[in-house]
VMD Tcl script that builds the backbone (N, CA, C; Angstrom):
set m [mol new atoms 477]
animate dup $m
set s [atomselect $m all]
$s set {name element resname resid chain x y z} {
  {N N UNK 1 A 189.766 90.762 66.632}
  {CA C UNK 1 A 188.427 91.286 66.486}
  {C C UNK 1 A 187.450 90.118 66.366}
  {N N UNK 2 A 186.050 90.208 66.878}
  {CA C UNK 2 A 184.898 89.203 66.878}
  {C C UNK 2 A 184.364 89.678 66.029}
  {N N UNK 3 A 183.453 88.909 64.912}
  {CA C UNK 3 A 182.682 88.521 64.527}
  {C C UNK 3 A 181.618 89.361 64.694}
  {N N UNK 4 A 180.477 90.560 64.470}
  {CA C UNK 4 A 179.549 90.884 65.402}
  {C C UNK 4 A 178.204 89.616 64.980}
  {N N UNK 5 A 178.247 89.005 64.697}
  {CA C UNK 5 A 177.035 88.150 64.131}
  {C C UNK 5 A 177.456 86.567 64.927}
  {N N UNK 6 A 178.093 86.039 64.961}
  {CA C UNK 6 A 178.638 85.061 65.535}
  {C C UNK 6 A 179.242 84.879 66.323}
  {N N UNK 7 A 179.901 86.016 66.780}
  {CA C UNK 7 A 181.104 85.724 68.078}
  {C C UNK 7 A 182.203 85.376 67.339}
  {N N UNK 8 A 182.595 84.686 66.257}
  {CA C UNK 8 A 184.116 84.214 66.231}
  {C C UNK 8 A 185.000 84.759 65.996}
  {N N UNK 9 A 186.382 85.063 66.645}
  {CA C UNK 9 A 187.815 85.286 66.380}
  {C C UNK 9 A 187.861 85.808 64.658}
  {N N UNK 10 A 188.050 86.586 64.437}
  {CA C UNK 10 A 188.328 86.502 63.249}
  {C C UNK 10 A 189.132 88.265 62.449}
  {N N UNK 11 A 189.346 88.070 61.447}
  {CA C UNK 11 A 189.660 89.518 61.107}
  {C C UNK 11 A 189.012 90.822 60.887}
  {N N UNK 12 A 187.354 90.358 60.375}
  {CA C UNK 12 A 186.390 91.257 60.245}
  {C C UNK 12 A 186.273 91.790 59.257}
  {N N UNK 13 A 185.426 91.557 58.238}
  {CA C UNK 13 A 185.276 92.386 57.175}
  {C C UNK 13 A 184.291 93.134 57.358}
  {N N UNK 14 A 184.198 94.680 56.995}
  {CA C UNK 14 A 183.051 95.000 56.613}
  {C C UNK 14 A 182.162 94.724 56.102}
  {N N UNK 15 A 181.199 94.357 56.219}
  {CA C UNK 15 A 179.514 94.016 55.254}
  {C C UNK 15 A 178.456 94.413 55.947}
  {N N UNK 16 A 177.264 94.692 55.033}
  {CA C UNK 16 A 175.863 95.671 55.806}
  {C C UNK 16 A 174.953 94.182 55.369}
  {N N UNK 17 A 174.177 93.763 56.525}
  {CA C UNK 17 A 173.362 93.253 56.962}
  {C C UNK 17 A 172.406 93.710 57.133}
  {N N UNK 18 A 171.080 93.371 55.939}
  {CA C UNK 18 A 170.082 94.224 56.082}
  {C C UNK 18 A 169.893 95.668 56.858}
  {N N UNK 19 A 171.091 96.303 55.414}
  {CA C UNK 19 A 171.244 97.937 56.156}
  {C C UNK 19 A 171.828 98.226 57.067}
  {N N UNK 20 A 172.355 97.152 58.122}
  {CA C UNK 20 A 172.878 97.614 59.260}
  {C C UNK 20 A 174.524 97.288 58.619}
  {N N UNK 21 A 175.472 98.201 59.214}
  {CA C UNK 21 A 176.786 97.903 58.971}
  {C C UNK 21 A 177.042 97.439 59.636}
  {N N UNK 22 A 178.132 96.122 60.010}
  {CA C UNK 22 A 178.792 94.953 60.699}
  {C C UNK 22 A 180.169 94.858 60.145}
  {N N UNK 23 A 180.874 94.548 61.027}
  {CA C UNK 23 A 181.996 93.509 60.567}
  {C C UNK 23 A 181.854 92.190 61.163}
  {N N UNK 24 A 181.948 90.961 59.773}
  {CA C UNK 24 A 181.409 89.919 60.106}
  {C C UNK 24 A 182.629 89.299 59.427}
  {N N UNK 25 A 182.606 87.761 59.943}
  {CA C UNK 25 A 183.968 86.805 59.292}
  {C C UNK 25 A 183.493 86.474 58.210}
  {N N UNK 26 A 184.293 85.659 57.473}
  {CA C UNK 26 A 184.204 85.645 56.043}
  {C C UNK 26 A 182.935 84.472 55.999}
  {N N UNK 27 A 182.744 83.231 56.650}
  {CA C UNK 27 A 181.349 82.505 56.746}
  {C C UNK 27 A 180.334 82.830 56.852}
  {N N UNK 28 A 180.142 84.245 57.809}
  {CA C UNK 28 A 178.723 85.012 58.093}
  {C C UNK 28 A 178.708 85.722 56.868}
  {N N UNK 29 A 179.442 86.609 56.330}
  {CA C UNK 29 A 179.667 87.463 55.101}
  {C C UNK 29 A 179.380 86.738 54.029}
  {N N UNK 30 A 179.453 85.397 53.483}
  {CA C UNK 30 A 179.309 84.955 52.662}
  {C C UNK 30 A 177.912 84.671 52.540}
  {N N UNK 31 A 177.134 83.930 53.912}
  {CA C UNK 31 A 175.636 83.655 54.524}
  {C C UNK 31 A 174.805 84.965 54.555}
  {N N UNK 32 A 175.025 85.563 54.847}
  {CA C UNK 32 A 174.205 86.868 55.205}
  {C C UNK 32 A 174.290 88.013 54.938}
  {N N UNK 33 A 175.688 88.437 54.757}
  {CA C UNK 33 A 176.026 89.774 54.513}
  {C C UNK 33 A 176.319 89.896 52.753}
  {N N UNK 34 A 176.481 91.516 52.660}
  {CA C UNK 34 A 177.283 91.755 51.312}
  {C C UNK 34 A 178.450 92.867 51.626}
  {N N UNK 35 A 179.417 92.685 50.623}
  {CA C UNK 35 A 180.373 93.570 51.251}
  {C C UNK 35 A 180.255 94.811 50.909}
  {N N UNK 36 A 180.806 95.765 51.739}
  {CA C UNK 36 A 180.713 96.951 51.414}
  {C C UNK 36 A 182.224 97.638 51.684}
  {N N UNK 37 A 182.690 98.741 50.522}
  {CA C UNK 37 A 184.091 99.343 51.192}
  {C C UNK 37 A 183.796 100.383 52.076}
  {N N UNK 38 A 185.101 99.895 52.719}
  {CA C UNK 38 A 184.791 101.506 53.901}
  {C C UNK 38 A 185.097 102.620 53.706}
  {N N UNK 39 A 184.201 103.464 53.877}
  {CA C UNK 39 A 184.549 104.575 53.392}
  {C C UNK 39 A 184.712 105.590 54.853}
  {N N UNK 40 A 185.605 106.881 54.577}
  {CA C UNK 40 A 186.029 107.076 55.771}
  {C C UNK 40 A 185.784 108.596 55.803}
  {N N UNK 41 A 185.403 108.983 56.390}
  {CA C UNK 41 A 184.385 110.709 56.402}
  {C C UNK 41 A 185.647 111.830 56.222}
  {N N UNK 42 A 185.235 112.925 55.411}
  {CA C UNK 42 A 186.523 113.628 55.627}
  {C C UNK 42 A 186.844 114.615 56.524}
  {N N UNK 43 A 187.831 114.530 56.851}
  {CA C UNK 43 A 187.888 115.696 57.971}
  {C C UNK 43 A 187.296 116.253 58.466}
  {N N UNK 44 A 186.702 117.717 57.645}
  {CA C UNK 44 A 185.621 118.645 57.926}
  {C C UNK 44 A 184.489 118.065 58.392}
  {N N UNK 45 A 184.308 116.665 58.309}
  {CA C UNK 45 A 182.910 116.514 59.087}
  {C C UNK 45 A 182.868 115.718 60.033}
  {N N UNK 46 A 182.396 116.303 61.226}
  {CA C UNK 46 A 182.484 116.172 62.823}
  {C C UNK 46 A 181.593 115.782 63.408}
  {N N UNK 47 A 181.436 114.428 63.904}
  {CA C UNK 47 A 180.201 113.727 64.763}
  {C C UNK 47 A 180.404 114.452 65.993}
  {N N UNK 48 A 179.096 114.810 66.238}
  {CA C UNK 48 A 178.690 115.207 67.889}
  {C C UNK 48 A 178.986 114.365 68.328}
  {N N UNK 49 A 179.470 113.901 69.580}
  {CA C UNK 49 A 179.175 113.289 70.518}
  {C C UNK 49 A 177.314 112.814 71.093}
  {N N UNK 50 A 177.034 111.530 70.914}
  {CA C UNK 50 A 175.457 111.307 71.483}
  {C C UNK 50 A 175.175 112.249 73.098}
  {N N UNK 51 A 176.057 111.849 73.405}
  {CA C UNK 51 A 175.898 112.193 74.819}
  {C C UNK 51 A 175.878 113.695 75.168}
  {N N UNK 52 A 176.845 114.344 74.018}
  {CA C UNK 52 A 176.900 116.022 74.355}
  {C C UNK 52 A 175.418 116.975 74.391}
  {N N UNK 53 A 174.396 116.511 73.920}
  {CA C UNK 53 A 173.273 117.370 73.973}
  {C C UNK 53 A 172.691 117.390 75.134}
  {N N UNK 54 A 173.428 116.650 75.967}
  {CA C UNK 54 A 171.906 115.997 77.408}
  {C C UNK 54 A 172.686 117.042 78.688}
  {N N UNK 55 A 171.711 117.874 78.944}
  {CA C UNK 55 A 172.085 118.738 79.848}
  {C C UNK 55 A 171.791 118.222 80.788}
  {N N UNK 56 A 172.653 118.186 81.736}
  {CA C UNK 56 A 172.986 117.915 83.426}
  {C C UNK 56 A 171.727 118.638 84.864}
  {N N UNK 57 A 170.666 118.231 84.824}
  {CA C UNK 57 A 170.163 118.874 85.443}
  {C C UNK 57 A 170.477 119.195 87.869}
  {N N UNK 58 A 169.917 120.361 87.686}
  {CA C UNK 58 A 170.298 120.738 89.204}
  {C C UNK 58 A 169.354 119.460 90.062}
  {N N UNK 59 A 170.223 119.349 91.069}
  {CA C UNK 59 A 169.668 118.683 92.266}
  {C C UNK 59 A 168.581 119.768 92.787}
  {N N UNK 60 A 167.182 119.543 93.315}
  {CA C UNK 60 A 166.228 120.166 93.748}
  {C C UNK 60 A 165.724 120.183 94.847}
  {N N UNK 61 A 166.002 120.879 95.888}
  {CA C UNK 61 A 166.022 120.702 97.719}
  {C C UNK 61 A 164.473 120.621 97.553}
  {N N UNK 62 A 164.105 119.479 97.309}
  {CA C UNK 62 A 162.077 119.123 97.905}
  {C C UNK 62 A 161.820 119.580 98.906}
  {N N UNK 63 A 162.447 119.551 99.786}
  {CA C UNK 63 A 161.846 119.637 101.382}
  {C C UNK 63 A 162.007 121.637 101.315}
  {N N UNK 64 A 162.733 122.451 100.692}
  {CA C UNK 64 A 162.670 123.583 101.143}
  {C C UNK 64 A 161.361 124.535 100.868}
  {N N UNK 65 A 160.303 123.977 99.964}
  {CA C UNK 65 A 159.228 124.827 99.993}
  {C C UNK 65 A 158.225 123.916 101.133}
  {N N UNK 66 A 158.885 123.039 101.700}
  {CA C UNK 66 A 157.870 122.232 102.392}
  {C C UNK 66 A 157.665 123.176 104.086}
  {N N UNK 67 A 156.510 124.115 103.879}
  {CA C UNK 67 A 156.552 124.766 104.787}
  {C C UNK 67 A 155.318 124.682 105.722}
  {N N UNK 68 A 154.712 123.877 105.086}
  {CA C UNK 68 A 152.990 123.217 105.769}
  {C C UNK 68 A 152.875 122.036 105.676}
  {N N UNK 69 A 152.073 121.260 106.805}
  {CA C UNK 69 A 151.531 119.990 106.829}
  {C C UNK 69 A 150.111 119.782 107.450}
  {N N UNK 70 A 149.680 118.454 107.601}
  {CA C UNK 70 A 148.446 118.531 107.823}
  {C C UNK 70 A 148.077 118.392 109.409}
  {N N UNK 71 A 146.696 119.132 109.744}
  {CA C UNK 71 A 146.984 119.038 111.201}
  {C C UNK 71 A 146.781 117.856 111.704}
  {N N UNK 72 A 147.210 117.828 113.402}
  {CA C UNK 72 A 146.223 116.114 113.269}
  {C C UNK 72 A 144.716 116.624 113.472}
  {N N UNK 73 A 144.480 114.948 113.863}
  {CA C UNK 73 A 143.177 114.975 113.194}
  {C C UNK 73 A 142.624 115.137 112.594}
  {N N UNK 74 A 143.027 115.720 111.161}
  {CA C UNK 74 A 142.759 115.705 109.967}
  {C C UNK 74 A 141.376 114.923 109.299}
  {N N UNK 75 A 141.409 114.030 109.679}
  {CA C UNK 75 A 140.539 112.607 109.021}
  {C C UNK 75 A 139.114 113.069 109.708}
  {N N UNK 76 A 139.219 113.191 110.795}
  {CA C UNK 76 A 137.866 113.491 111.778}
  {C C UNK 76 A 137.186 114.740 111.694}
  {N N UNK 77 A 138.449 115.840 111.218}
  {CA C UNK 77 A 138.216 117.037 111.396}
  {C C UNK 77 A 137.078 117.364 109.988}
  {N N UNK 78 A 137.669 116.554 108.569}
  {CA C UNK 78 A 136.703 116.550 107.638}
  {C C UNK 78 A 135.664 115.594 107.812}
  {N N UNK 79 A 135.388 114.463 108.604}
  {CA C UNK 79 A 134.127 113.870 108.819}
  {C C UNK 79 A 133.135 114.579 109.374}
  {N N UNK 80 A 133.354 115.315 110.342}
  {CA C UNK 80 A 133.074 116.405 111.307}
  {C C UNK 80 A 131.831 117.292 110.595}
  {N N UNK 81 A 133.198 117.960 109.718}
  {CA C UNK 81 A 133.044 119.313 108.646}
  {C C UNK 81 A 131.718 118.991 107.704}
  {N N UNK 82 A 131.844 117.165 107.193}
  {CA C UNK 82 A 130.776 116.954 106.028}
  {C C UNK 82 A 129.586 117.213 106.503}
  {N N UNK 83 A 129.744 116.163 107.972}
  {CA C UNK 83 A 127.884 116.089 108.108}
  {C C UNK 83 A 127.232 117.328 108.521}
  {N N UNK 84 A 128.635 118.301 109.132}
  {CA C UNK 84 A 128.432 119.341 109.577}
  {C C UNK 84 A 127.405 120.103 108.734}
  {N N UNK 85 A 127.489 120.036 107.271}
  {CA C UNK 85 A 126.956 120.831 106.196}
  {C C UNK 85 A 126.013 119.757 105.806}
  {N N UNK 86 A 125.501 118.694 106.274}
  {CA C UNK 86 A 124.969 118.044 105.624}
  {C C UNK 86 A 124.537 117.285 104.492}
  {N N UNK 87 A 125.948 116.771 104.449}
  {CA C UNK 87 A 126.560 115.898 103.235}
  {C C UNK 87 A 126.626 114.701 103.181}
  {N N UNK 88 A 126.102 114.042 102.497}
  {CA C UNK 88 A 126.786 112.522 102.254}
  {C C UNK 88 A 128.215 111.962 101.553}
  {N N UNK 89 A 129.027 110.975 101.597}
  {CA C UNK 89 A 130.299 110.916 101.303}
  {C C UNK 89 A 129.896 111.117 99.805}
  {N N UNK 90 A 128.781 110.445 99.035}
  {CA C UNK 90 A 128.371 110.049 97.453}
  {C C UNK 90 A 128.733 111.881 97.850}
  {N N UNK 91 A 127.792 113.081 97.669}
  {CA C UNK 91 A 127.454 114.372 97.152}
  {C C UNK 91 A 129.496 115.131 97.414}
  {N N UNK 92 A 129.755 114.723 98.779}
  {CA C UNK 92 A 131.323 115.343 98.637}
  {C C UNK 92 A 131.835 115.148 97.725}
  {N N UNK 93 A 132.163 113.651 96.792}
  {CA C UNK 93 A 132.857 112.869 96.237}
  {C C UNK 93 A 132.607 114.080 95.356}
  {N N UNK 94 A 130.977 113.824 94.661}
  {CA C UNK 94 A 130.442 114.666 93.324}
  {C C UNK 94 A 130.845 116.225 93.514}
  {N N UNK 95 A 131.209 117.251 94.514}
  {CA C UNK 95 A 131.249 118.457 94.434}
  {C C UNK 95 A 132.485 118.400 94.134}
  {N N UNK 96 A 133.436 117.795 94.664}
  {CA C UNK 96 A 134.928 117.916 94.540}
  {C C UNK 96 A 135.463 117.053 93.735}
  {N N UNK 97 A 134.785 116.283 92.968}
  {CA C UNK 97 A 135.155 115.362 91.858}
  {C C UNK 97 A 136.486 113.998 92.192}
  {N N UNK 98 A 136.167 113.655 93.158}
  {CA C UNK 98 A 136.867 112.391 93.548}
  {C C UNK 98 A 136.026 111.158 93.748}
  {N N UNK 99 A 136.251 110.422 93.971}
  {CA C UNK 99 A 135.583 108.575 94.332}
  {C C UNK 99 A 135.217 108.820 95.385}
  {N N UNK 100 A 133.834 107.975 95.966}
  {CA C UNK 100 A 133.511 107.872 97.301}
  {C C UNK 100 A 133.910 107.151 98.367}
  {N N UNK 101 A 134.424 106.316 97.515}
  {CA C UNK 101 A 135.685 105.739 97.867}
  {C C UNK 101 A 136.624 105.510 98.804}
  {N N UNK 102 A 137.053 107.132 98.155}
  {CA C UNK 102 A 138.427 108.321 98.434}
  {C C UNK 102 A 138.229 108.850 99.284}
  {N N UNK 103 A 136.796 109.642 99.463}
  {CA C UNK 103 A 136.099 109.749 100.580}
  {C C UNK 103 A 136.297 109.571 101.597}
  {N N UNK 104 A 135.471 107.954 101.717}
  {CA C UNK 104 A 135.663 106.652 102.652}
  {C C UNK 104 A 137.017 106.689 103.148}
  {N N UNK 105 A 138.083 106.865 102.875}
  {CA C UNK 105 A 139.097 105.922 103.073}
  {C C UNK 105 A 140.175 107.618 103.591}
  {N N UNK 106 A 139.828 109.179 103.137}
  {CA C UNK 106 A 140.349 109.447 103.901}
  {C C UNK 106 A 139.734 109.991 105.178}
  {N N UNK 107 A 138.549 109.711 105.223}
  {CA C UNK 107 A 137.813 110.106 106.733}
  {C C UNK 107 A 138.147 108.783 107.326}
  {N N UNK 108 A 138.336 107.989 107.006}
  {CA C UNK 108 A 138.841 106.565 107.950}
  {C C UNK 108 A 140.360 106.492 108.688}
  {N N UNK 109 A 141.150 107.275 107.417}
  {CA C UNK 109 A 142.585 107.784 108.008}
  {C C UNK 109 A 143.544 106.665 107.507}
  {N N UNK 110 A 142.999 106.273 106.502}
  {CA C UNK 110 A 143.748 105.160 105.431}
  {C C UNK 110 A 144.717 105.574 104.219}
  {N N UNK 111 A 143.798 107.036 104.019}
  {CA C UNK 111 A 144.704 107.698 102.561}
  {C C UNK 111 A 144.717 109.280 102.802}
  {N N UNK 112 A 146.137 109.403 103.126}
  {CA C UNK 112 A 146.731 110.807 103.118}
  {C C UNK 112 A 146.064 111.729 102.301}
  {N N UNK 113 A 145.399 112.583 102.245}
  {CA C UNK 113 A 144.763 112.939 100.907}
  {C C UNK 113 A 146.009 114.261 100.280}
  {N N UNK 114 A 145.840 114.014 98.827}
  {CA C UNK 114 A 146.935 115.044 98.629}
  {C C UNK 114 A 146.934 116.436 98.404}
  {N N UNK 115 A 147.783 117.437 98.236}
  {CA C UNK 115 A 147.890 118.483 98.460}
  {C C UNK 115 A 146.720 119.198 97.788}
  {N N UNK 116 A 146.400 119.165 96.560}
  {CA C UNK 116 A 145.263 119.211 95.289}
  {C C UNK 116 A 143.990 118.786 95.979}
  {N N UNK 117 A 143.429 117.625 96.615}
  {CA C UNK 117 A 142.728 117.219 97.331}
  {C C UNK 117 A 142.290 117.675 98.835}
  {N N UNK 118 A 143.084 118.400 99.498}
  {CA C UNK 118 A 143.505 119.129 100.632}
  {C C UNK 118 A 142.786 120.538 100.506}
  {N N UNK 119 A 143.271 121.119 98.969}
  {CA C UNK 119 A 142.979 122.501 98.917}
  {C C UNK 119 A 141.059 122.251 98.626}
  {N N UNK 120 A 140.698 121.518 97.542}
  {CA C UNK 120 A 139.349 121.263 97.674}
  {C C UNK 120 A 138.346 120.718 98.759}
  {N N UNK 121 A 138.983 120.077 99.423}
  {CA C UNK 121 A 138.078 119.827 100.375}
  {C C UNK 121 A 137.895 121.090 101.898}
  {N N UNK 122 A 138.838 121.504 101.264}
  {CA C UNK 122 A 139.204 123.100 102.411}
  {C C UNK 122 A 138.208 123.917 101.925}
  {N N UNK 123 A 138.015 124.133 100.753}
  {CA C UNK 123 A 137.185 125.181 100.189}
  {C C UNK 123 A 135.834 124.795 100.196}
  {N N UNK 124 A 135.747 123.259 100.037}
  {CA C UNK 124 A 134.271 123.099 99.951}
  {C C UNK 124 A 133.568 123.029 101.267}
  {N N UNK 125 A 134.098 122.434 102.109}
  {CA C UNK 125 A 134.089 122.146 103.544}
  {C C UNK 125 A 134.241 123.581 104.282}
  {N N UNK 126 A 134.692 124.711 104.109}
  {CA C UNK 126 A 135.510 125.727 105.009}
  {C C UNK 126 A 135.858 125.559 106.123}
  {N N UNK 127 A 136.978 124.670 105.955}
  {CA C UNK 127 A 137.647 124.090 106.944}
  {C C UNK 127 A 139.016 124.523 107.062}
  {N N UNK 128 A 140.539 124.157 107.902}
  {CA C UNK 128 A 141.906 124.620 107.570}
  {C C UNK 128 A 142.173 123.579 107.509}
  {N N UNK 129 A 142.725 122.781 106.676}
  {CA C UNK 129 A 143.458 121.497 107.376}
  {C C UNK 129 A 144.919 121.236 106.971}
  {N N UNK 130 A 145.685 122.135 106.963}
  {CA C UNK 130 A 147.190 122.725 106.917}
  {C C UNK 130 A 147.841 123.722 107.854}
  {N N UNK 131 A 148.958 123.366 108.494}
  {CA C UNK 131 A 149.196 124.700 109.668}
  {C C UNK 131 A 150.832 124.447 109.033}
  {N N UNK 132 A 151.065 125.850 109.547}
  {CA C UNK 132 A 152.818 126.440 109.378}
  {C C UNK 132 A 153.393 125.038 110.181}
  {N N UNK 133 A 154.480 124.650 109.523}
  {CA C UNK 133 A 155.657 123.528 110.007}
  {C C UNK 133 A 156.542 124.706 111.264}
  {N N UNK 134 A 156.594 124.282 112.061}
  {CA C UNK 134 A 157.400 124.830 112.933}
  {C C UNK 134 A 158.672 124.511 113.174}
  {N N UNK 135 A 159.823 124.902 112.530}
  {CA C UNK 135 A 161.019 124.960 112.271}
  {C C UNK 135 A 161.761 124.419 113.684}
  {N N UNK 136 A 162.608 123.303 113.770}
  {CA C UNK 136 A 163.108 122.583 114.531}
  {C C UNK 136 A 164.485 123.059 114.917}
  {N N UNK 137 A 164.712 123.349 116.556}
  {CA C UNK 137 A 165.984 124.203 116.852}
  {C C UNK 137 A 167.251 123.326 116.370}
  {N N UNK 138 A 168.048 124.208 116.325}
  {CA C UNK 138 A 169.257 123.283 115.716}
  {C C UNK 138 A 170.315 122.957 116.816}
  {N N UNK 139 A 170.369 121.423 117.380}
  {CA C UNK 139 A 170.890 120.637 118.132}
  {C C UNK 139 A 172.228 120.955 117.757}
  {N N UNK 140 A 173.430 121.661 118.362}
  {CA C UNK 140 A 175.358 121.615 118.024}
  {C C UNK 140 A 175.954 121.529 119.047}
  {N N UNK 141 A 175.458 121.459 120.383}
  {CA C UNK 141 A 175.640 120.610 121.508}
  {C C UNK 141 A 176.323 119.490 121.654}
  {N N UNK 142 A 176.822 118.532 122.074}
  {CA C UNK 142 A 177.092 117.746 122.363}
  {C C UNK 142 A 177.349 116.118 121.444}
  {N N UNK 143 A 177.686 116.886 120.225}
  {CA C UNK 143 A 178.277 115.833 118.816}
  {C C UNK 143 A 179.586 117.033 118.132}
  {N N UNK 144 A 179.832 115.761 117.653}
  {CA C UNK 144 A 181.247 115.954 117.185}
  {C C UNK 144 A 180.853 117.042 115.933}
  {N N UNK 145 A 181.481 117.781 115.614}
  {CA C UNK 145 A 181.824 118.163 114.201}
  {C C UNK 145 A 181.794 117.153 113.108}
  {N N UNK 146 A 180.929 117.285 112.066}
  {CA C UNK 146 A 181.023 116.080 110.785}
  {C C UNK 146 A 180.458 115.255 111.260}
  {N N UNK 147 A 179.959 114.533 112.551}
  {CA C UNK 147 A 179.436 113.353 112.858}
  {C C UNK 147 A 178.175 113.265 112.842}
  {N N UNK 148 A 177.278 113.991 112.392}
  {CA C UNK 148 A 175.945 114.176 112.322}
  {C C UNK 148 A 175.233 114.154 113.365}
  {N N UNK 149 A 173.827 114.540 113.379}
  {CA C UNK 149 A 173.243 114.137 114.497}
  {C C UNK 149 A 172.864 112.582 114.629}
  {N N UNK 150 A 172.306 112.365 116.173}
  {CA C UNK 150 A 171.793 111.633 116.539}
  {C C UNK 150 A 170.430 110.996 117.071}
  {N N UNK 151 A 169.962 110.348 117.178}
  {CA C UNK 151 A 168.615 109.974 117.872}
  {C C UNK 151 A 169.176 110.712 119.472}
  {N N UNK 152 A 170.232 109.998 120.064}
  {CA C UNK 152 A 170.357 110.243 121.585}
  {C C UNK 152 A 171.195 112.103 121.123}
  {N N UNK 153 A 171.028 112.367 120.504}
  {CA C UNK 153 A 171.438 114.109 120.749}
  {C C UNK 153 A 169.615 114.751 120.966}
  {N N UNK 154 A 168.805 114.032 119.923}
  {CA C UNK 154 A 167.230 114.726 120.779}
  {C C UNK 154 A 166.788 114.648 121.796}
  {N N UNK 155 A 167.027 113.458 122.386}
  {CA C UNK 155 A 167.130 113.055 123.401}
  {C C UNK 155 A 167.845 113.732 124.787}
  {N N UNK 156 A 168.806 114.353 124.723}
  {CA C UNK 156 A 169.711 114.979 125.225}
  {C C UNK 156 A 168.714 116.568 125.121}
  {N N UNK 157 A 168.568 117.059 123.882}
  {CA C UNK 157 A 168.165 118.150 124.090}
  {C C UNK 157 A 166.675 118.414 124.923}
  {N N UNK 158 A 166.280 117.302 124.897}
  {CA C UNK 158 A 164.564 117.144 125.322}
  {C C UNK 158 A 164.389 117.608 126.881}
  {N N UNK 159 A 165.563 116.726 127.401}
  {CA C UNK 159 A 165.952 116.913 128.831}
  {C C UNK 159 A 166.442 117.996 128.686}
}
mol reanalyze $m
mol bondsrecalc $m
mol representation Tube
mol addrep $m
């Protein structure tokens, strides 16, 4: 057994080190520690396990509510939409409570704007700028079983 205070080889005595319990060799124990006997819990009383409370959570398929995206042109379609109503980027920013910034940068086509951001600028603008994902045929043609698809199996199906 080591030492927990020093590392060295030794037999280990029990002693609490400012409250903490250790087994330390008899040089550290003498320096730092005081001894304490061990005392040994009785039967009837049963440590949990740390680890037993932590529930295992489910894996969560992200992509299966993913049933909309943005159209293109997106970026233009709300530049379009602002001046359309006669807006400046400053008054959008202020109706929909974002930076002008943010603005700037997604009518430029720099920043994806997000879903939360998407729905407000839809409403303020009355604009769509989300369409149904159109579900992709399923390629079992010309690959192996288990071997997954491929780049050259879309390819194949395209033709």
């Amino acid at each position: 057994m080591q030492c927990e205070l020093c590392g060295r080889d030794c037999d280990g005595r029990p002693a609490a080190v400012e409250g903490v319990r250790m087994m330390l060799c008899p040089d550290c124990l003498r320096q730092h520690g005081t001894s304490v006997k061990e005392t040994f819990e009785s039967p009837d009383v049963v440590q949990k396990p740390v680890l037993g409370g932590i529930k295992k959570h489910r894996v969560k398929d992200v992509y299966k509510d993913m049933d909309k995206e943005l159209v293109s042109g997106w970026n233009d379609l709300i530049k379009s939409a602002r001046k359309k109503k006669g807006l400046s980027r400053d008054e959008l920013g202020f109706r929909i409570g974002e930076r002008t910034v943010t603005i700037g940068k997604i009518e430029n086509g720099d920043l994806r704007p997000s879903d939360k951001i998407v729905k407000k600028l839809e409403k303020e603008l009355d604009i769509t700028l989300v369409e149904e994902v159109k579900s992709v045929s399923n390629v079992s043609a010309g690959f192996q079983s288990g071997s997954g698809l491929t780049l050259g199996d879309f390819i194949k199906e395209e033709k």
